[in-house]
FIFI-338230 format. One record per residue (C-alpha): residue number from 1; chain; x, y, z. Coordinates in Angstrom, 2 decimals. Layout:
N
> n_chain_u_v_w
> NUM_A_X_Y_Z;
...
//
This chain:
415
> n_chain_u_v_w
> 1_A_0.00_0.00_0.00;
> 2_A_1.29_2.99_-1.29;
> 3_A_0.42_5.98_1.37;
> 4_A_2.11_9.62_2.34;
> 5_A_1.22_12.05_5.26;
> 6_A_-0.41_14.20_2.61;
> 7_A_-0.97_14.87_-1.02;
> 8_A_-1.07_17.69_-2.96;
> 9_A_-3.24_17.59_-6.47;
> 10_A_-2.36_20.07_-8.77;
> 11_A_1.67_21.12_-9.63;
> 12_A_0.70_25.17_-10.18;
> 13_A_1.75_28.06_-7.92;
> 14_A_-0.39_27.42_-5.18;
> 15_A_-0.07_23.61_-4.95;
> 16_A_4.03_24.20_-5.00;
> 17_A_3.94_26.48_-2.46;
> 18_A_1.68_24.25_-0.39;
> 19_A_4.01_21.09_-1.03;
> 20_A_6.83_23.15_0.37;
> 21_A_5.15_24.74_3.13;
> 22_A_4.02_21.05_4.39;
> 23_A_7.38_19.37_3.97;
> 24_A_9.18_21.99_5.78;
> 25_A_7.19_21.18_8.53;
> 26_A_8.34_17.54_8.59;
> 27_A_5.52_16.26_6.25;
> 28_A_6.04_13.14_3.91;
> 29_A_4.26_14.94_0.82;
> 30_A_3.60_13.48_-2.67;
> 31_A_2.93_16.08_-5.18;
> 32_A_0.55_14.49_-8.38;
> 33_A_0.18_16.95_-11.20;
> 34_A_-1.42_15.57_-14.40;
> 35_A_0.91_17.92_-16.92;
> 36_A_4.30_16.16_-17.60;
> 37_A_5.88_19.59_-16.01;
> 38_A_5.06_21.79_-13.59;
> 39_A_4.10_25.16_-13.57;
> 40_A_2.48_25.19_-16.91;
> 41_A_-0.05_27.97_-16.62;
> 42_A_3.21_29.89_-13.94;
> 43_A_5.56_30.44_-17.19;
> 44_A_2.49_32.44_-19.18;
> 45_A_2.07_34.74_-16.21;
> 46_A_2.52_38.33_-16.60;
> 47_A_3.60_38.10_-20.64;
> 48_A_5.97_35.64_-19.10;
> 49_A_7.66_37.56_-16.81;
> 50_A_6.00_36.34_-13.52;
> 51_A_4.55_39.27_-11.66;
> 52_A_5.21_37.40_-8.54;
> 53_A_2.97_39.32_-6.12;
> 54_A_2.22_42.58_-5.52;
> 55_A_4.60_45.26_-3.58;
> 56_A_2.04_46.34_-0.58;
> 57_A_0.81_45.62_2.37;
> 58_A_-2.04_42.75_2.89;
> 59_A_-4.66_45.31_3.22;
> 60_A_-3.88_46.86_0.20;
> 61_A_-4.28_43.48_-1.06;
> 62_A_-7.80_42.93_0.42;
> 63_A_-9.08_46.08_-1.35;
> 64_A_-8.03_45.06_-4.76;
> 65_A_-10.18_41.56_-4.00;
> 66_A_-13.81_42.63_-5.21;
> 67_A_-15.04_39.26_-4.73;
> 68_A_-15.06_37.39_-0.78;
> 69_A_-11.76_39.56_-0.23;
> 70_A_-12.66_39.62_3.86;
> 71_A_-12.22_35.51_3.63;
> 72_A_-8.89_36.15_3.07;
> 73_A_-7.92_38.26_5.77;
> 74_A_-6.37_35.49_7.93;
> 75_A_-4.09_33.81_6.00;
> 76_A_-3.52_37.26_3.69;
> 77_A_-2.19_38.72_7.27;
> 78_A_0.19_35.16_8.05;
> 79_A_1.39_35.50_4.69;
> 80_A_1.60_39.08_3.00;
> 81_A_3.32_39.91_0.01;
> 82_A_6.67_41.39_2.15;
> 83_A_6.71_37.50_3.29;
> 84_A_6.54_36.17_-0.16;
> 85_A_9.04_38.51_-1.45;
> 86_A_11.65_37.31_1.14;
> 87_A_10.53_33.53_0.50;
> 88_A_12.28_33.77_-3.35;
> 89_A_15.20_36.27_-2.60;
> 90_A_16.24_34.19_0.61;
> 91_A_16.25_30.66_-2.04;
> 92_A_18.05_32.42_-4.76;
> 93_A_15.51_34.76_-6.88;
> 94_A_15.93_38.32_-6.71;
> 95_A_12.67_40.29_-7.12;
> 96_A_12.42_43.85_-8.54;
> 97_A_9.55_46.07_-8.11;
> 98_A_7.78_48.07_-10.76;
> 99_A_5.30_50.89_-11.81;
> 100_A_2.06_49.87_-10.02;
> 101_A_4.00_48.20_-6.76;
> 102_A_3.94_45.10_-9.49;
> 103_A_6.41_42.50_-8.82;
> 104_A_9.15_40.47_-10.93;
> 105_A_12.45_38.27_-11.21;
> 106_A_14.87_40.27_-11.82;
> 107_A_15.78_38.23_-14.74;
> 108_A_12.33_39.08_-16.32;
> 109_A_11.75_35.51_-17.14;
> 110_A_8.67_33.42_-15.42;
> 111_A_11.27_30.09_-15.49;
> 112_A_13.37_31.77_-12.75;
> 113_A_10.05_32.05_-10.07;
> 114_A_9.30_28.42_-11.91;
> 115_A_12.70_26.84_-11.15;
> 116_A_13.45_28.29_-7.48;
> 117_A_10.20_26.62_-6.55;
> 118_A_11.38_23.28_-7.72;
> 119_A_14.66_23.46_-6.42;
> 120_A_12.94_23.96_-3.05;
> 121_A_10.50_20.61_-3.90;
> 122_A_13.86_18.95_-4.27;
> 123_A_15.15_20.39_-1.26;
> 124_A_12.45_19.45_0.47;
> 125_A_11.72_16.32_-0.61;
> 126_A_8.91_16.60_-2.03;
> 127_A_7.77_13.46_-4.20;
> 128_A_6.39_14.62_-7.57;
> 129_A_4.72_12.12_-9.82;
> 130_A_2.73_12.92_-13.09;
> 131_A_-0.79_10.89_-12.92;
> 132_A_-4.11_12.56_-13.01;
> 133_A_-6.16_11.99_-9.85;
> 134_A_-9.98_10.75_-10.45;
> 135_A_-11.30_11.09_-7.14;
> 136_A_-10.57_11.83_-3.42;
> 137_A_-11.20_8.76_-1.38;
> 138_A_-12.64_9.45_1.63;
> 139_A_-14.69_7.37_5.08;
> 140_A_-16.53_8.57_7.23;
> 141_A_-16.44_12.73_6.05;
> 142_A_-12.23_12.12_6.60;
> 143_A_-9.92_12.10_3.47;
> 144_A_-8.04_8.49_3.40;
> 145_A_-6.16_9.54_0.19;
> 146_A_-6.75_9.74_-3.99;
> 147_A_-7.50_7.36_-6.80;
> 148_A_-5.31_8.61_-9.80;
> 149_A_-6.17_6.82_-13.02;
> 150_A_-3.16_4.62_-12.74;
> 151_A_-3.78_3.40_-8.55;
> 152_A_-5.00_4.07_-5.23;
> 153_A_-2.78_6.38_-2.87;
> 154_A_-3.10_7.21_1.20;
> 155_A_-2.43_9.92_3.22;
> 156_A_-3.64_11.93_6.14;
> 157_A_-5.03_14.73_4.06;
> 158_A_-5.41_16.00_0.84;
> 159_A_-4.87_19.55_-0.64;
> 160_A_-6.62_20.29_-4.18;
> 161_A_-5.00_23.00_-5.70;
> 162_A_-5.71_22.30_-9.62;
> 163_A_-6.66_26.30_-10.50;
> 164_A_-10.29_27.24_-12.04;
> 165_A_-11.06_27.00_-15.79;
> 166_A_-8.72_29.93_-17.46;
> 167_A_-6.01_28.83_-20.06;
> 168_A_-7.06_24.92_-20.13;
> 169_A_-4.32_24.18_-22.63;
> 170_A_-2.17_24.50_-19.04;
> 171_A_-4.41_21.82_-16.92;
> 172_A_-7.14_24.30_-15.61;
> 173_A_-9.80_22.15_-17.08;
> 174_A_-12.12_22.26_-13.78;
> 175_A_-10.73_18.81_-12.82;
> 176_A_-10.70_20.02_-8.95;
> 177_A_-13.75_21.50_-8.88;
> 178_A_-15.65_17.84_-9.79;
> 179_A_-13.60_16.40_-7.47;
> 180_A_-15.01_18.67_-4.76;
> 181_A_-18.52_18.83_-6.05;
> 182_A_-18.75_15.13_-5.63;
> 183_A_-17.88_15.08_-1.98;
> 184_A_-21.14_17.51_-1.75;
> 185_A_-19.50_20.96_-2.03;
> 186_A_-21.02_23.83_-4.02;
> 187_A_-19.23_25.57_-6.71;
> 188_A_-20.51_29.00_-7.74;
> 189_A_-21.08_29.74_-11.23;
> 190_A_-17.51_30.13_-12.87;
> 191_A_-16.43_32.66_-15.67;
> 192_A_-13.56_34.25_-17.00;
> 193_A_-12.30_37.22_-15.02;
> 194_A_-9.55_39.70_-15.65;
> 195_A_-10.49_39.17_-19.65;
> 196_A_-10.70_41.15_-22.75;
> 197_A_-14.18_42.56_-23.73;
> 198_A_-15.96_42.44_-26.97;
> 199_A_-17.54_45.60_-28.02;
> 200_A_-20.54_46.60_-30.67;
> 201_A_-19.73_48.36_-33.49;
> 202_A_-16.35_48.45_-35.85;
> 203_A_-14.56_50.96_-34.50;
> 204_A_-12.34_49.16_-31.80;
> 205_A_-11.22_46.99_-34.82;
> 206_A_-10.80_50.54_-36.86;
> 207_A_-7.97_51.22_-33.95;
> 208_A_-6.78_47.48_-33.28;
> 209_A_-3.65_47.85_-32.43;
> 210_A_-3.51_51.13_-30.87;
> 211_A_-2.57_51.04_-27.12;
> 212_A_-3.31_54.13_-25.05;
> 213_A_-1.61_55.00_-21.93;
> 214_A_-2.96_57.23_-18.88;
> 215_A_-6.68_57.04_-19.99;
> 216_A_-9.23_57.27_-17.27;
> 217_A_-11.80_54.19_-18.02;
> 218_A_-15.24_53.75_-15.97;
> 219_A_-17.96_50.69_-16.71;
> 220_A_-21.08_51.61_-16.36;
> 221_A_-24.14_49.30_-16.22;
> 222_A_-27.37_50.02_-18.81;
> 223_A_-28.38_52.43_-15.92;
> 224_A_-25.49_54.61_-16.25;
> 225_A_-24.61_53.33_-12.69;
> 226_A_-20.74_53.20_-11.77;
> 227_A_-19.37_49.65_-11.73;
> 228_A_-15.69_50.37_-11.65;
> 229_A_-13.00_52.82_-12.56;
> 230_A_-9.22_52.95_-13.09;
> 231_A_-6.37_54.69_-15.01;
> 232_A_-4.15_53.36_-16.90;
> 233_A_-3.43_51.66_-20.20;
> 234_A_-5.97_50.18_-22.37;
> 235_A_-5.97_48.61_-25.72;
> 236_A_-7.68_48.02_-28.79;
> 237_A_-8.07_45.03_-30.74;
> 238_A_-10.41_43.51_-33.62;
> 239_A_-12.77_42.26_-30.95;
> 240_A_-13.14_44.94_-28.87;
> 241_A_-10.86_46.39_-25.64;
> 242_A_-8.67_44.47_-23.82;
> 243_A_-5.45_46.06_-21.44;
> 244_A_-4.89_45.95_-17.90;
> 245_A_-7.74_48.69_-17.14;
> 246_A_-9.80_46.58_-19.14;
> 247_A_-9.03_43.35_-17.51;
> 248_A_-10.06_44.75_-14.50;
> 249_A_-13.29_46.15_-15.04;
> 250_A_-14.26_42.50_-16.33;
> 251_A_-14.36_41.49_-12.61;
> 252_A_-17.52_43.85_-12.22;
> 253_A_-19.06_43.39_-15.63;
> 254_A_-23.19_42.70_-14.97;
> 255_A_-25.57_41.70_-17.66;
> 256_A_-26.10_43.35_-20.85;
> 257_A_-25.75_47.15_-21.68;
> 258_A_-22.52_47.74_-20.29;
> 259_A_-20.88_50.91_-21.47;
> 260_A_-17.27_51.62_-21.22;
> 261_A_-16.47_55.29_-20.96;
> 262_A_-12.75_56.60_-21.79;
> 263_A_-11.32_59.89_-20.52;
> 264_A_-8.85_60.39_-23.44;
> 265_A_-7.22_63.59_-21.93;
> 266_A_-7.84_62.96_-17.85;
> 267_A_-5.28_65.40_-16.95;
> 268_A_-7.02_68.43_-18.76;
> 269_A_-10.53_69.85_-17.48;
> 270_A_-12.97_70.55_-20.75;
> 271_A_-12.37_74.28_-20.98;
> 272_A_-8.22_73.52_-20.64;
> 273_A_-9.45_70.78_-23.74;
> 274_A_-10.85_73.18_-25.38;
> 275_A_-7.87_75.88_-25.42;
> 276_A_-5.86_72.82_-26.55;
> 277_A_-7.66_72.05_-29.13;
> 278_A_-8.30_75.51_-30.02;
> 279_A_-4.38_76.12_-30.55;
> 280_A_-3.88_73.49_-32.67;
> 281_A_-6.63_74.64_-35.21;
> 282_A_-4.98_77.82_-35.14;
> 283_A_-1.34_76.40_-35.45;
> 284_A_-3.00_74.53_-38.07;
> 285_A_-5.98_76.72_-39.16;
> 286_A_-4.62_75.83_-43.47;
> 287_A_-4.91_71.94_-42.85;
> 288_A_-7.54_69.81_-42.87;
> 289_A_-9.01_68.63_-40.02;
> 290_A_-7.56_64.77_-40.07;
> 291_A_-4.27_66.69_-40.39;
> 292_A_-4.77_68.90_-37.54;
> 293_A_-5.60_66.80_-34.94;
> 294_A_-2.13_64.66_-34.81;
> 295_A_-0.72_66.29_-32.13;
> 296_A_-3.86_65.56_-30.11;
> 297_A_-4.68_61.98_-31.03;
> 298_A_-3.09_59.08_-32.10;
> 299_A_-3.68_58.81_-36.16;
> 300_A_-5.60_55.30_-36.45;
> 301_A_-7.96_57.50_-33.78;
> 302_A_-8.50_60.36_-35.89;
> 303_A_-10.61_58.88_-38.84;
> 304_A_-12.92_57.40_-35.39;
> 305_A_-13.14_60.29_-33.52;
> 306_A_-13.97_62.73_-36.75;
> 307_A_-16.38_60.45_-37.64;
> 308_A_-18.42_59.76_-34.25;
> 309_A_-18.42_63.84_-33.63;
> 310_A_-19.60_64.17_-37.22;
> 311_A_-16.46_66.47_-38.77;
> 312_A_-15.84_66.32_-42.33;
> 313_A_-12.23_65.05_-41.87;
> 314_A_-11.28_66.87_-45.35;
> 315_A_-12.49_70.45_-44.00;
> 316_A_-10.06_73.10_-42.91;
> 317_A_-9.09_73.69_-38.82;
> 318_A_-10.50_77.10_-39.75;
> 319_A_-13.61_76.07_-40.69;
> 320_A_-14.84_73.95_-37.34;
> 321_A_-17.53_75.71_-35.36;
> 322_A_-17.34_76.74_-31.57;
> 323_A_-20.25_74.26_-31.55;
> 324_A_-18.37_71.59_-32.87;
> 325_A_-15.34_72.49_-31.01;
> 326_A_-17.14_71.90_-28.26;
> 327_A_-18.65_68.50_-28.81;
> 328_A_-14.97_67.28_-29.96;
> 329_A_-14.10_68.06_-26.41;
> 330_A_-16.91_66.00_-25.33;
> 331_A_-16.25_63.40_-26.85;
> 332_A_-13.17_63.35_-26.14;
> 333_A_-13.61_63.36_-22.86;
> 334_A_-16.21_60.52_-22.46;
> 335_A_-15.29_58.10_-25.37;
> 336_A_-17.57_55.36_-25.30;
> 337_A_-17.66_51.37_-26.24;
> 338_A_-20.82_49.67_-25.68;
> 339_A_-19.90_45.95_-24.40;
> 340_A_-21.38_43.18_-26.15;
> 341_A_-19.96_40.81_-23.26;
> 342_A_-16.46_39.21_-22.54;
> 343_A_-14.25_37.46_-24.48;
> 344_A_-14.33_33.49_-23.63;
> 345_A_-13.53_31.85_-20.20;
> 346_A_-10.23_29.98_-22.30;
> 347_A_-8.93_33.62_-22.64;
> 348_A_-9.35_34.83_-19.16;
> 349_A_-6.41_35.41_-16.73;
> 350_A_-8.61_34.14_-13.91;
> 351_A_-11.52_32.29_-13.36;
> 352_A_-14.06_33.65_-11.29;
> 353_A_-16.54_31.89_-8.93;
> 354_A_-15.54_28.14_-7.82;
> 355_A_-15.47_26.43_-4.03;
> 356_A_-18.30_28.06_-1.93;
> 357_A_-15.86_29.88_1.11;
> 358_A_-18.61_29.52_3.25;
> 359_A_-17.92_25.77_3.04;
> 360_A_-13.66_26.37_4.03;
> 361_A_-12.42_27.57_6.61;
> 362_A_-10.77_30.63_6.34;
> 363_A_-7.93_30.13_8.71;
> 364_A_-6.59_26.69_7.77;
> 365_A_-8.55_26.28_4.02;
> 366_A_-9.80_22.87_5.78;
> 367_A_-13.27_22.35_3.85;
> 368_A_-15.75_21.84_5.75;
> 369_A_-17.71_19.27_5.43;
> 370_A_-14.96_16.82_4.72;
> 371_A_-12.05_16.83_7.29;
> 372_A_-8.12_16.36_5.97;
> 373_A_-9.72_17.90_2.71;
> 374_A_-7.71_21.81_2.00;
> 375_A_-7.96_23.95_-0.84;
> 376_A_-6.10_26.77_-2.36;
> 377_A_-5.51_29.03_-5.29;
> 378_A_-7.96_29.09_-7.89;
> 379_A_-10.41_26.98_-6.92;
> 380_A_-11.27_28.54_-4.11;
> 381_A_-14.31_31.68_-4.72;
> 382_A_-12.02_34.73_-4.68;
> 383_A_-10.17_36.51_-7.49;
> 384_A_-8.67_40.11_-7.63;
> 385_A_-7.46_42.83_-10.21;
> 386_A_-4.41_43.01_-12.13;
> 387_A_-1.10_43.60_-10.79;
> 388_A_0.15_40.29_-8.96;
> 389_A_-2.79_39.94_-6.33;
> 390_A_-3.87_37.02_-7.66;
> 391_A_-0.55_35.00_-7.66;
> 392_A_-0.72_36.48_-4.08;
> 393_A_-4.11_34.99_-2.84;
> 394_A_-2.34_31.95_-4.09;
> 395_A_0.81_32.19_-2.22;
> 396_A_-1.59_33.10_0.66;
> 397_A_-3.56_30.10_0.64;
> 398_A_-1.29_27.78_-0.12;
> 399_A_0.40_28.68_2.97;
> 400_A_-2.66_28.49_5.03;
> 401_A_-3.62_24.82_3.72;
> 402_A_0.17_23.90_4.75;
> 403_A_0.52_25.31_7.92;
> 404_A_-2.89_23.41_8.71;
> 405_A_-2.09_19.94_7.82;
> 406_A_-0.97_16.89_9.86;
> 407_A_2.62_16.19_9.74;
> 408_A_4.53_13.12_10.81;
> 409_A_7.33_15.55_12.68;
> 410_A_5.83_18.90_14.25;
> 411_A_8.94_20.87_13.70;
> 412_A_8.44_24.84_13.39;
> 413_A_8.43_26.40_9.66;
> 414_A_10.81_28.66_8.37;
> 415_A_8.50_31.29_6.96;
//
């Protein structure tokens, strides 16, 4: 009989980290991922660059958690991002930190988080096998160990870790959350979140291409009620909008109707706009009016913007009207996209929804209703905005689940 003091299902960020957090605390821990490598979906992360985690403190954190973000508050405060920082310099990956408090190697290359966290399984111990697990095995409401489709395997608990349902060429293929489901626990609607949005209309595929920088964005519902706003960079694509601003306003995206409104010029009020815009039709009162507006707008915006204010793009600067002057600002001002929807759940950073955290407990990730049974990462119901929060609540979790678990010497961790 084949049996460890614990196994960990899934060989991503979070089921790493919890491998290594067991095993330095003296735990026998087999690690079963059903990939023939680990860290699949880890090397695409942040272009793949790795933003590791996120350069604040765990509040900060919490707040950029829209969904279940107070479930985290226990094992985001045992293990904030100054914790997981000091976790990869200390085994031999220096970290830098960039605009937006966003974290990276310093080698700007996803294998280098990916490799120190598999030196560490080594280093550790850590068995890691490749075999796809069917089913947790389980008497009583306790976990007795896993069925993969190859045998029948023991231990003293069980941590899932096998992410949600974004990229599933990596393994996120939902795999944990059946496994879960058919020990009785509830999984909440899943969909992609932190994912481009498709957009009405042609003109986002007029622009594809064009990336803007230091644009205000706000989503608002059909109401014209405030959903979410940010600054930052957005871009256009053949679809539709997509961009870090973008991907987080997906997170609060609610039925039909949506409408995403873009400050073009957020650092000039309309009547400083105006006195812009007024200068350059002077500077350029001979040209026409596509030709005047370059050192406004990007060009590929031009033809777009002319068109939805209703200029003749061929008149002369001279020619415009206070009146249309004035709308130009505007518009200019409040650019809008009306969203069909987003773009697929395969094409979404994160998947939202998933285990119920009303059915985990928040301080250990111990489901439940079936003891020796932990999640973490993805699976659980929480996600977050751009900018390395969500490799954080991973981290986090991970950490939680094994700190919690059983271990065959009780011998203090080092982190």
């Amino acid at each position: 009989m084949i049996s460890y003091d614990g196994i960990v299902v899934g060989g991503g960020p979070a089921g790493m980290f919890a491998a290594i957090t067991a095993a330095r605390r003296g735990a026998r821990v087999l690690l079963l991922e059903k990939n023939n490598c680990l860290g699949k979906k880890l090397l695409i992360t942040g272009k793949g660059r790795c933003n590791v985690t996120n350069d604040c403190t765990e509040q900060e954190v919490l707040q950029n958690i829209p969904r279940n973000g107070r479930f985290l508050y226990s094992a985001m405060t045992a293990c904030p991002p100054s914790a997981v920082m000091r976790f990869f310099q200390e085994l031999g990956c220096p970290l830098k930190t960039e605009r937006g408090n966003r974290v990276f190697p310093v080698t700007d290359r996803s294998q280098s988080v990916l490799d120190c966290l598999e030196r560490e399984l080594r280093n550790q111990n850590v068995t890691v096998k490749t075999q796809r697990v069917q089913r947790i095995l389980q008497e009583n409401g306790v976990v007795t160990g896993v069925e993969t489709h190859q045998q029948k395997i023991y231990a003293d608990w069980v941590i899932l870790a096998t992410g949600g349902l974004s990229y599933p060429t990596t393994g996120s293929t939902g795999d944990g959350f059946e496994m879960a489901n058919a020990l009785g626990h509830t999984v909440t609607p899943t969909e992609g979140s932190l994912v481009p949005l498709e957009a009405d209309g042609t003109d986002c595929q007029d622009m594809q291409g064009l990336s803007l920088r230091n644009v205000g964005v706000r989503l608002l519902s059909a109401k014209g009620k405030l959903l979410y706003k940010d600054f930052g960079e957005l871009l256009f694509t053949h679809f539709g909008v997509s961009g870090p601003t973008v991907l987080s306003a997906s997170a609060h995206l609610k039925g039909d109707g949506c409408r995403l409104v873009i400050d073009l010029k957020p650092a000039l009020e309309e009547n400083k706009l105006d006195g812009r815009i007024l200068r350059d039709l002077e500077m350029y009162q001979n040209r026409s009016m596509e030709n005047a507006l370059t050192d406004l707008l990007p060009r590929s915006m031009i033809p777009v913007v002319l068109r939805r204010a209703q200029i003749d793009p061929v008149m002369q600067a001279n020619s415009l009207t206070k009146q249309k002057r004035r709308e130009l600002v505007q518009l200019l001002k409040a650019f809008e996209v009306d969203i069909l929807g987003k773009r697929p759940i395969a094409e979404a950073i994160i998947t939202s929804g998933g285990i119920k955290v009303s059915q985990i407990d928040p301080k250990t990730m111990e489901s439940k209703l079936v003891k020796g049974l932990y999640f973490a990462g993805e699976m659980i119901d929480c996600d977050a905005y751009t900018g390395g929060f969500n490799l954080q609540i991973a981290w986090a979790t991970a950490r939680a689940a094994g700190m919690a678990v059983k271990t065959a010497i009780d011998k203090p961790a080092r982190m």
